[in-house]
C-alpha positions as MATLAB code, in Angstrom:
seq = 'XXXXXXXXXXXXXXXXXXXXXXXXXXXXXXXXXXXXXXXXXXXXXXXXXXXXXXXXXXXXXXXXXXXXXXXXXXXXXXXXXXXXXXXXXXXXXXXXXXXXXXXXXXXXXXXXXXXXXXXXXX';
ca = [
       0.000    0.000    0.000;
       1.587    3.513   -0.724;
       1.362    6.219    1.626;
       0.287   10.049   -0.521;
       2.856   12.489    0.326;
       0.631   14.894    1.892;
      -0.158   12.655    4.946;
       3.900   11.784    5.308;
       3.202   13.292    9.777;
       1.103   10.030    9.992;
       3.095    7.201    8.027;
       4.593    5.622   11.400;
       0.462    5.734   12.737;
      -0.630    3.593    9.332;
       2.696    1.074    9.506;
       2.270    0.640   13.122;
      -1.638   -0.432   11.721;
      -0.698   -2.280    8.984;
       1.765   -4.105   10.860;
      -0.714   -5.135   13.461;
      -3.205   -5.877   11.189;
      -0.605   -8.289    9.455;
       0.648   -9.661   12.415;
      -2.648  -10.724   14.211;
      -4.498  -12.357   10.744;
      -6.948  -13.756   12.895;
      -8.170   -9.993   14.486;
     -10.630   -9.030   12.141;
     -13.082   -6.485   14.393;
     -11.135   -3.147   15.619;
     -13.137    0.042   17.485;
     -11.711    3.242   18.193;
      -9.947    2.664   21.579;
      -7.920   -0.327   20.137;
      -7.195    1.752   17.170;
      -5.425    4.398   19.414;
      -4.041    1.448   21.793;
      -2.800    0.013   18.542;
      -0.907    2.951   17.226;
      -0.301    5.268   20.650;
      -2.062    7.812   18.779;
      -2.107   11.194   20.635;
      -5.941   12.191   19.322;
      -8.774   10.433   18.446;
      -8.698   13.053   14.403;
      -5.536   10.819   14.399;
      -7.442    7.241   15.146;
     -10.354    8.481   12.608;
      -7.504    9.571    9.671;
      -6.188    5.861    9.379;
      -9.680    4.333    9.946;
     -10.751    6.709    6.562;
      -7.252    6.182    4.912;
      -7.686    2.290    5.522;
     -11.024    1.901    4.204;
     -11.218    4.052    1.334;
     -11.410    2.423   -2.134;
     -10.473   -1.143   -2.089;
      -9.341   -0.131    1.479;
      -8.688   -3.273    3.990;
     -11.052   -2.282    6.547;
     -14.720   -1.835    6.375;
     -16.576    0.757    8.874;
     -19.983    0.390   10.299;
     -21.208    3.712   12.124;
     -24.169    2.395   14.738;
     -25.790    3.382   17.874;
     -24.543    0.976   20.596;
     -28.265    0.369   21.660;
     -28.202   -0.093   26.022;
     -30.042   -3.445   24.820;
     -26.984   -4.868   23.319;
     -27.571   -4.273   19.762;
     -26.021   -2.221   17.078;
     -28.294   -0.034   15.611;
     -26.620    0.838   12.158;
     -26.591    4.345   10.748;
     -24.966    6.558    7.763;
     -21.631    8.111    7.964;
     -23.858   11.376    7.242;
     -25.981   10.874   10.294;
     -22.368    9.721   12.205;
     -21.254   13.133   11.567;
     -23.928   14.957   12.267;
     -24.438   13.434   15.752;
     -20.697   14.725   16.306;
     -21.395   17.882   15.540;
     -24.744   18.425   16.461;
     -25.623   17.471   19.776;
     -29.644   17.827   19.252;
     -29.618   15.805   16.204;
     -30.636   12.313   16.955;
     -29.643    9.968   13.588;
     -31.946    7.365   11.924;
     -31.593    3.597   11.727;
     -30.781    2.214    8.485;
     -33.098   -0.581    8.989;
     -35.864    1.114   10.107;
     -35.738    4.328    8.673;
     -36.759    5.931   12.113;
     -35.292    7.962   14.233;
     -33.493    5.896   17.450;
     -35.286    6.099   20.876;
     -34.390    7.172   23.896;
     -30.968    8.399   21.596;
     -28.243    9.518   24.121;
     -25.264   10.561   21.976;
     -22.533    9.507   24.103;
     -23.459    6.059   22.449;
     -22.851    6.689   18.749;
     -19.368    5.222   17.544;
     -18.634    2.952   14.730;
     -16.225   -0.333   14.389;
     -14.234   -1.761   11.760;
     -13.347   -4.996   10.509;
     -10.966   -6.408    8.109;
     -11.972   -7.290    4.302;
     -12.096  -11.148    4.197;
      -9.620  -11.284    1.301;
      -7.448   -8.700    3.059;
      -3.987  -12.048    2.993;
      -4.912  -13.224   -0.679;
];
């Protein structure tokens, strides 16, 4: 995988990644505080630059955005709604299986998770 240029200030963040990733075959879910335990990341901007820089494209992870549900469940949601809930702290996001707007939202509950692309070693 080549690294653009104009992200050369976080190159040891996606090696340390990549290495991980390629060391541990049989990790294939990651979430935001193993990303920064991962790669001793000083900012959670830094933990969401290699999550975008990883899956983009053909990228080797995939990311799920959800609302961690006190139930249990993952209630998944768009990357749009994602970012509006970080911004916004009225805005309460939709489910993408229901196409209505999560109950009882409390927005200290919306994250996202990544996993690996099954052919990631091929």
């Amino acid at each position: 995988m080549v690294i653009p240029d104009d992200r050369s200030a976080l190159w040891p963040y996606y090696n340390i990644f990549l290495d991980y990733i390629e060391a541990h075959p049989s990790t294939s879910y990651y979430y935001l505080s193993k990303i920064i335990q991962i790669t001793n990341c000083e900012s959670v901007a830094i933990a969401l630059d290699i999550v975008n820089f990883f899956s983009l494209d053909d990228g080797i992870i995939t990311v799920t955005y959800c609302y961690f549900d006190p139930d249990g469940s993952d209630i998944e949601i768009s990357i749009d709604d994602f970012l509006q809930c970080i911004s916004d702290p009225q805005f309460v996001p939709v489910s993408l299986d229901t196409g209505v707007e999560i109950d009882c939202y409390t927005r200290e509950r919306v994250g996202f998770y990544c996993n690996t692309v099954d052919d990631i070693f091929e």
